[in-house]
C-alpha positions as CSV (number, residue, x, y, z in Angstrom):
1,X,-6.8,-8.7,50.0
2,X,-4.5,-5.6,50.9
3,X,-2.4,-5.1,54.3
4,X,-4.6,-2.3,55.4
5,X,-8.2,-1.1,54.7
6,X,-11.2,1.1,56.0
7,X,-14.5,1.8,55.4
8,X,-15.7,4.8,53.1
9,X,-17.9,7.0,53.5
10,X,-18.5,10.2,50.6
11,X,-19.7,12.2,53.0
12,X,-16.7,12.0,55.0
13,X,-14.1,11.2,52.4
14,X,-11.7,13.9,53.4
15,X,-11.8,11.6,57.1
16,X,-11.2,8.4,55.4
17,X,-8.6,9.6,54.0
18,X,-6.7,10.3,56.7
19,X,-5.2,6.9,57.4
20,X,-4.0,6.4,53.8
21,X,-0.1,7.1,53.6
22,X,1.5,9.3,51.4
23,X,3.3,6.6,50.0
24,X,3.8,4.3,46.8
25,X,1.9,1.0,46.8
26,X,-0.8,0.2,45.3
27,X,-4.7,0.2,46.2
28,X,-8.5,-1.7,45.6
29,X,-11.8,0.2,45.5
30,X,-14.8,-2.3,46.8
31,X,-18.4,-1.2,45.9
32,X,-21.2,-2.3,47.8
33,X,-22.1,-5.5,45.6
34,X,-19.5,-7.9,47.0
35,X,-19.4,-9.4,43.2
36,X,-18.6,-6.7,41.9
37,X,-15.0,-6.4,40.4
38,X,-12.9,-3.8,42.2
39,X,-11.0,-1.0,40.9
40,X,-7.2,-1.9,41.2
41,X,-4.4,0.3,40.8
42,X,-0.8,1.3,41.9
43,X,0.5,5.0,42.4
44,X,3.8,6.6,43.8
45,X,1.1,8.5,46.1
46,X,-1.3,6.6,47.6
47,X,-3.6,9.4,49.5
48,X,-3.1,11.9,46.6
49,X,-4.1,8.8,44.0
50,X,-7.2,8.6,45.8
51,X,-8.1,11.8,46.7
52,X,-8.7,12.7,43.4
53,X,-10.8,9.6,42.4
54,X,-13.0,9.7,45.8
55,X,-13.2,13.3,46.4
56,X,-15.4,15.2,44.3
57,X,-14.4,17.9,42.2
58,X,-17.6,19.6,41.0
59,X,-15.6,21.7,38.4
60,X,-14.4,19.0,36.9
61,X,-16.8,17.1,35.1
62,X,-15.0,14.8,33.2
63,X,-13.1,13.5,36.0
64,X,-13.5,9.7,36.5
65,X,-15.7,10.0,39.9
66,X,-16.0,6.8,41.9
67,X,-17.0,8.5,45.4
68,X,-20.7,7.1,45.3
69,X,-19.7,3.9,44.2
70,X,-17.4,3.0,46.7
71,X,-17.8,1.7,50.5
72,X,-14.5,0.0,51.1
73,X,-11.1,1.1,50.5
74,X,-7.6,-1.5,51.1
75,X,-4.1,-0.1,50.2
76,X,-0.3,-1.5,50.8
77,X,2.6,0.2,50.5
78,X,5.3,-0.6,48.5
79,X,9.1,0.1,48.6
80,X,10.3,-0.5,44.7
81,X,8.5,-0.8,41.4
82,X,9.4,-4.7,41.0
83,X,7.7,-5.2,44.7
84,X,4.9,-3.3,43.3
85,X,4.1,-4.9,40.2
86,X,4.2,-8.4,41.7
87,X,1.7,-7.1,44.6
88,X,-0.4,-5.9,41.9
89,X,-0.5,-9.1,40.1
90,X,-1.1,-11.6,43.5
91,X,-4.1,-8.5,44.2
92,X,-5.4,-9.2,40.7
93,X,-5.5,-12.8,40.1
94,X,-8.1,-13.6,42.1
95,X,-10.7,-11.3,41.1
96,X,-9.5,-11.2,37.4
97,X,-7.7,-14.7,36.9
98,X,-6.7,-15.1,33.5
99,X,-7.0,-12.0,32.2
100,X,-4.7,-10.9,34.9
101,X,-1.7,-10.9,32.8
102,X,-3.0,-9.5,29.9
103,X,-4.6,-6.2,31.7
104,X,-0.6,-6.1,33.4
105,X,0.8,-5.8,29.9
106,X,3.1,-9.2,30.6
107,X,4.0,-12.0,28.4
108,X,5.9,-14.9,28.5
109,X,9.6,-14.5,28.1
110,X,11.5,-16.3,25.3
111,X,13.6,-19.6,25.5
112,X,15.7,-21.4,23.7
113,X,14.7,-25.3,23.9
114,X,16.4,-28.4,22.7
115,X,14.3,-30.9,21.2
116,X,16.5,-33.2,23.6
117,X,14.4,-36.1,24.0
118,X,14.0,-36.2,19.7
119,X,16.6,-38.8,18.2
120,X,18.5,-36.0,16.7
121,X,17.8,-33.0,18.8
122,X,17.9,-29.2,17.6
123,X,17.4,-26.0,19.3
124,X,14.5,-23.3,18.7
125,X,13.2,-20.4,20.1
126,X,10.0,-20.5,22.2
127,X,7.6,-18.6,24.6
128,X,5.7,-21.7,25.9
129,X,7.0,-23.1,29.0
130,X,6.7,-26.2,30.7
131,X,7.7,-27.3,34.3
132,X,8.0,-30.7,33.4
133,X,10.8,-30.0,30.2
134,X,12.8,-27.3,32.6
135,X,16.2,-29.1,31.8
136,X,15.8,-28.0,28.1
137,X,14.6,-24.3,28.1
138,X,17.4,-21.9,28.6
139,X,16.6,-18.2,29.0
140,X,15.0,-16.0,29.7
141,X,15.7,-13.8,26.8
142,X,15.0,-10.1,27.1
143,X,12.9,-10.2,23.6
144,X,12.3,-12.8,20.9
145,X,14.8,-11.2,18.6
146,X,17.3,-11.5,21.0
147,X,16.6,-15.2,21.7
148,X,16.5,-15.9,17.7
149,X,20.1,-14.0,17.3
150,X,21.6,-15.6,20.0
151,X,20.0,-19.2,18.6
152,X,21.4,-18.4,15.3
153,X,25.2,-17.1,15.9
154,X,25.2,-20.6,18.6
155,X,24.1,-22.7,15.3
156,X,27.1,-21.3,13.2
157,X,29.1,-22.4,16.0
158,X,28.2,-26.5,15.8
159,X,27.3,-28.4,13.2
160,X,23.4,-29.4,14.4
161,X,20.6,-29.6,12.4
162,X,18.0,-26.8,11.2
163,X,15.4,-28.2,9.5
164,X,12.2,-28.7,11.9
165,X,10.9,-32.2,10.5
166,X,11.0,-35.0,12.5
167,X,13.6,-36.8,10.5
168,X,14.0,-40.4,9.1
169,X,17.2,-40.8,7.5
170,X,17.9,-42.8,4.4
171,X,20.8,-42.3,1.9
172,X,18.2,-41.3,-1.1
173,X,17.5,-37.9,1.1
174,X,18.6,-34.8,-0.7
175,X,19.8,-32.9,2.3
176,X,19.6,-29.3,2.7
177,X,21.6,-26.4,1.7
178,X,23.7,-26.3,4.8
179,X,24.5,-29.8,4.6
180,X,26.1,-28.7,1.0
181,X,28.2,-25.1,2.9
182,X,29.0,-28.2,5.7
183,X,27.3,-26.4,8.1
184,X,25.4,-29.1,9.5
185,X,26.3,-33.0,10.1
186,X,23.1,-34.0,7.3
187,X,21.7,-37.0,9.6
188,X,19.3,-36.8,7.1
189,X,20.8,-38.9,4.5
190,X,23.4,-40.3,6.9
191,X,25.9,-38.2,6.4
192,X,27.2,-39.0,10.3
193,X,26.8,-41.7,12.9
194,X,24.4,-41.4,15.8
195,X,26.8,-41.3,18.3
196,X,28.7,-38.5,16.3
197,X,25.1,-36.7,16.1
198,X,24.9,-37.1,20.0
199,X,28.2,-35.9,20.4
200,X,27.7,-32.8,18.8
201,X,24.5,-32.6,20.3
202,X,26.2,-32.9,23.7
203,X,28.6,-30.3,23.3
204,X,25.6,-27.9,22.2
205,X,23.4,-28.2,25.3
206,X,26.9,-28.1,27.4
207,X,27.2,-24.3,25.9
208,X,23.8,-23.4,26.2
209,X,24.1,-24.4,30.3
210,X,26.7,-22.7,30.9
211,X,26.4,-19.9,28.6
212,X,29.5,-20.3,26.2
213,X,31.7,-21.4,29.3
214,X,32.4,-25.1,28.6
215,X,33.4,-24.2,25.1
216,X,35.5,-21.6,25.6
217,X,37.5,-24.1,28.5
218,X,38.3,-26.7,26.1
219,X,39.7,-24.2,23.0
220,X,41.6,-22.4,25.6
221,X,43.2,-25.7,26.5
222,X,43.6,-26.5,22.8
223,X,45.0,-23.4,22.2
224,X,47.4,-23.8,24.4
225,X,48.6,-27.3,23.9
226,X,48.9,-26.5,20.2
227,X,51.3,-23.5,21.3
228,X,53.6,-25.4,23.1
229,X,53.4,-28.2,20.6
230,X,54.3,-25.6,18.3
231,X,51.9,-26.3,16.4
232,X,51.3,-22.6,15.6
233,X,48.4,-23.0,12.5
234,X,46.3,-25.3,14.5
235,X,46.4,-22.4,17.5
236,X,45.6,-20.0,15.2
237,X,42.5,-21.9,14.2
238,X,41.3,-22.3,17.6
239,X,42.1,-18.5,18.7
240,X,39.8,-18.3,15.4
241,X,36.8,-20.0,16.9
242,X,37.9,-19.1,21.2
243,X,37.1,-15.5,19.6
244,X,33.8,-16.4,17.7
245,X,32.8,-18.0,20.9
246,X,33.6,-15.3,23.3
247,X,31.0,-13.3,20.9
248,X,28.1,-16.0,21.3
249,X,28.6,-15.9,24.9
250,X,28.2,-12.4,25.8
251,X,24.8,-12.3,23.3
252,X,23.2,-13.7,26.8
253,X,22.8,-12.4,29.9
254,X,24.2,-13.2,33.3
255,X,20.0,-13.9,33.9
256,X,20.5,-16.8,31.4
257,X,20.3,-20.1,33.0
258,X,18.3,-24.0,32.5
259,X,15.3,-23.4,33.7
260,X,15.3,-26.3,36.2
261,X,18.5,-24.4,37.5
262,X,17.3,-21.0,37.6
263,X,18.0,-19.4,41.1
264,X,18.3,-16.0,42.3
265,X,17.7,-13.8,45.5
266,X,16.7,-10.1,44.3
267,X,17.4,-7.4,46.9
268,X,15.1,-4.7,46.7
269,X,14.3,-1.4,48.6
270,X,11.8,-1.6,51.5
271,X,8.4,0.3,52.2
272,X,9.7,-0.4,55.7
273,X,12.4,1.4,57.6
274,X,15.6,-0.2,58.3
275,X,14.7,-3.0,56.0
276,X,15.3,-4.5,52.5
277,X,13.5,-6.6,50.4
278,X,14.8,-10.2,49.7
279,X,12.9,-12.1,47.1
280,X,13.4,-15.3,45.6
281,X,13.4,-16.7,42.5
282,X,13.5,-20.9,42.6
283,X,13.0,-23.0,39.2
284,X,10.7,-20.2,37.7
285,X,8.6,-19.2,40.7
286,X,9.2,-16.2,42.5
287,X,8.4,-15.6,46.6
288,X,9.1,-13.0,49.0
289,X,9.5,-10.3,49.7
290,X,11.3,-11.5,53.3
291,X,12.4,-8.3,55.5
292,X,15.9,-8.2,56.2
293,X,16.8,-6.1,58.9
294,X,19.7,-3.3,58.0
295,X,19.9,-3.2,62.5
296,X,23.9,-3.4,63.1
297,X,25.0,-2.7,59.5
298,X,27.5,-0.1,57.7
299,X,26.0,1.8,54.8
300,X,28.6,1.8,53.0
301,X,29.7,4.3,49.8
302,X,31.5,2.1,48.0
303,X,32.6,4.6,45.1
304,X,34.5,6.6,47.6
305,X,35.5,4.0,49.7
306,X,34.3,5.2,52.7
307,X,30.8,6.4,54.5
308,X,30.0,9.8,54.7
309,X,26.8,8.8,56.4
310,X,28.8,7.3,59.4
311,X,32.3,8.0,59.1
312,X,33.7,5.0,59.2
313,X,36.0,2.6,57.1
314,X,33.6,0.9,54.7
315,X,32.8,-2.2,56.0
316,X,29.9,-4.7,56.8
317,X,30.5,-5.5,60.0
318,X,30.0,-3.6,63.0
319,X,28.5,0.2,63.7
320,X,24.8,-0.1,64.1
321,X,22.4,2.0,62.6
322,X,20.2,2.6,66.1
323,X,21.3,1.3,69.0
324,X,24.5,2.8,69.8
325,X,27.2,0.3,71.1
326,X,25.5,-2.6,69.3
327,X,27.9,-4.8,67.7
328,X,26.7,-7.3,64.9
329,X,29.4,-9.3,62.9
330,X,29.7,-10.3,59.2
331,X,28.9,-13.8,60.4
332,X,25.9,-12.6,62.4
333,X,24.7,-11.0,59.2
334,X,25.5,-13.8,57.3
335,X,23.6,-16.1,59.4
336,X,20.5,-13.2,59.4
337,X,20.5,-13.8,55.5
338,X,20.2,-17.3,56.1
339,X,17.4,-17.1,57.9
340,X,15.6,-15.3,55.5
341,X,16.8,-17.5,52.7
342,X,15.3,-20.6,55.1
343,X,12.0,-18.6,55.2
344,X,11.6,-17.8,51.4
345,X,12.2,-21.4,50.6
346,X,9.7,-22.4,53.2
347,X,7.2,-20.6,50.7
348,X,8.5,-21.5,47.5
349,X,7.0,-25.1,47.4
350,X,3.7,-23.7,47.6
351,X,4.1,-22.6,43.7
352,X,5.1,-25.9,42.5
353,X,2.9,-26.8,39.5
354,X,1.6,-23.4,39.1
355,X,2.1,-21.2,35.9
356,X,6.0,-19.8,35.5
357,X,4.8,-17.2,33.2
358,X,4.1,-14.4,35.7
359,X,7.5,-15.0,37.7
360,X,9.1,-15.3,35.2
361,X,8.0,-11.9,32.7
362,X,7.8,-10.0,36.2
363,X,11.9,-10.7,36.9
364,X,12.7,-10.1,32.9
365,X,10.7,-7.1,32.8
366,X,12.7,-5.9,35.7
367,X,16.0,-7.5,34.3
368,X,15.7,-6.2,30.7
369,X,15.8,-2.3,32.1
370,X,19.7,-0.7,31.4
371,X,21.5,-1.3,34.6
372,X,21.5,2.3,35.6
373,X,17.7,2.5,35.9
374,X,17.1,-0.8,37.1
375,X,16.7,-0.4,41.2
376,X,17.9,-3.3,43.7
377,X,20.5,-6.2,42.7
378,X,20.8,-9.8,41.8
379,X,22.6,-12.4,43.0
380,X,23.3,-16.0,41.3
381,X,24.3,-19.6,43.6
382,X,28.1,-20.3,42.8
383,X,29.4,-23.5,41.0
384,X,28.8,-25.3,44.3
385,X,24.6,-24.4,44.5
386,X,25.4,-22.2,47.4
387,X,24.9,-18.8,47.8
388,X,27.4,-15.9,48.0
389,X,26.7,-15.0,51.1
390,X,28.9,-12.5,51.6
391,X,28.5,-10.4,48.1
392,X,24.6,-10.3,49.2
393,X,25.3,-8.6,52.7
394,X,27.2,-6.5,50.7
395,X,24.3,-5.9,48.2
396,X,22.0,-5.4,51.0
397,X,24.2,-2.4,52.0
398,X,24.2,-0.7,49.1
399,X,20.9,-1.0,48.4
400,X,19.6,0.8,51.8
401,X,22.0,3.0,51.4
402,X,20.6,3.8,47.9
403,X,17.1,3.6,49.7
404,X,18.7,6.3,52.2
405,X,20.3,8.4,50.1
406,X,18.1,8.7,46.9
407,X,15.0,11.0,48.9
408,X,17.4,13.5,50.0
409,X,18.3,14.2,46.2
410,X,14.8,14.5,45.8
411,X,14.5,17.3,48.4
């Protein structure tokens, strides 16, 4: 189940010990009846962690004791807490299925979906996600209160419904009260065309997938045309709303995307020298991690704008970090990522069909921490679908030299 494992013996626990790191990662204790669940855990020490559940301790009575029980032990290091929790979960979904996510503590993130294929769409906050639907969900939301703010500020932006029935106008209906504040075009009772309805509706999901952006363009251009048109009142009206808008947009994240056009790679650090983590995160399903090797790369310090590790001009391009005299280019580095990128997506169609939920809550969990605790970085594809290639060879030096920097501290 685990990279490594051994055999266990009580009587010669301190022995079996020996080959267990002194490491994070995360571990599984085997009994002797093979159906038997195992005991599944993660720790920033491995050896210590079990030590002091396989050792015994006869002064201490109350100590959970697990020596006699177990006869197989399997451990694999781990370099950061998100690599960590999405070992643990792959380690614990076959032995505990669905009750996986609920001993892990995680829950589906919140989206906001548009009714889009309903004759009069509306938006609404939910939890439940479906592959087949991804064009509508946008998110994911750090919370459910965020997702039902950010719902409800977009709303007083456009003029789309609220109510949740599945309407059937007729000119006898009595509407709602936002229809009477005109905050809502009232198909209800025909108080607008269809193709005004879808037009509204348009320029909704347009905001919602790109996350304010498409608004925002066509009021600055109205702003502007009104101010050379002099037409100073109408400006003013649309600096009005440019402003309201600007406010909606920065309710969501940068993590914020249609769920059928959800991509990221996540650089994390590596349990492995001379390495960082690449993950990928494709339509809702997460792979990885793929090692990409740090051989031939600056370490830069970019707050100082130089290396004090190396000396150098910061840079990504040349001075390698062990072979001396080894050149490696920024297109060489470049084309490394590639390669990885080529191997994650190699993986990533073996999680078509299955459940988003555990990607998903694992990269918001890690996404929703303040930016100053949250270890490793994201990156996003560019308006063309392509990734900044560049920025992430950048990324990957800052986070091994984070990776290289941060135990010395510690000492």
């Amino acid at each position: 189940m685990l990279a490594e494992h051994a055999e266990f013996d009580v009587h010669t626990a301190r022995e079996s010990l020996r080959a267990v790191p002194e490491c994070a990662g995360i571990f599984a204790l085997f009994g002797a009846d093979a159906g038997s669940e195992p005991y599944v855990g993660r720790t920033p020490n491995l050896r210590r962690r079990m030590a002091r559940l396989l050792q015994p301790q006869p002064t201490q009575t109350r100590r959970l004791e697990l020596a006699g029980r177990v006869r197989r032990i399997e451990w694999q290091r781990t370099g950061s807490d998100f690599e960590q929790n999405l070992l643990l979960y792959r380690a614990m979904l076959p032995v505990f299925g669905e009750r996986t996510l609920k001993r892990l503590h995680l829950r589906a993130p919140h989206f906001v979906r548009m009714a889009g294929t309903n004759a009069y769409p509306r938006i609404y906050v939910t939890n439940r996600i479906s592959q087949r639907s991804a064009e509508w969900f946008f998110g994911p939301f750090p919370s459910r209160a965020a997702a039902e703010r950010y719902t409800e500020e977009l709303l007083n932006l456009f003029l789309l419904r609220r109510c949740h029935e599945d309407l059937e106008p007729y000119p006898e209906h009595p509407g709602c009260v936002y229809s009477e504040m005109k905050m809502c075009l009232a198909p209800c009772f025909k108080g607008c065309s269809d193709e005004r309805y879808a037009e509204e509706s348009a320029a909704v999901r347009g905001f919602l997938a790109t996350r304010g952006a498409s608004l925002i363009r066509a009021l600055e251009t109205e702003r502007a045309a009104a101010s050379a048109a002099l037409e100073f009142e109408r400006a003013a009206n649309a600096h009005k709303r440019l402003q309201k808008a600007e406010t909606v947009s920065a309710l969501a994240s940068e993590l914020v995307h249609p769920l059928s056009e959800l991509r990221a790679l996540i650089l994390q650090p590596s349990a492995e020298v001379g390495c960082v983590d690449v993950f990928l995160l494709e339509r809702g399903v997460l792979s990885g991690p793929e090692r990409y090797s740090t051989m031939g790369m600056r370490l830069a310090n970019e707050q100082s704008g130089s290396t004090s590790l190396f000396a150098q001009p910061m840079a990504v391009e040349a001075v390698p970090l062990e072979e001396p005299g080894t050149i490696v280019t920024r297109d060489a580095l470049v084309e490394r990522l590639m390669a990885v990128v080529g191997a994650l997506n190699s993986t990533i169609a073996a999680g078509v069909g299955a459940d988003l939920t555990p990607s998903l809550a694992l990269v918001n969990r890690w996404y929703a921490r303040p930016a100053t605790k949250r270890a490793g970085e994201i990156f996003f594809p560019g308006e063309d679908a392509s990734w900044p290639a560049k920025a992430v060879v950048r990324g990957i030096s800052r986070v091994a030299a984070g990776a290289l920097v941060l135990p010395s501290i510690s000492q």
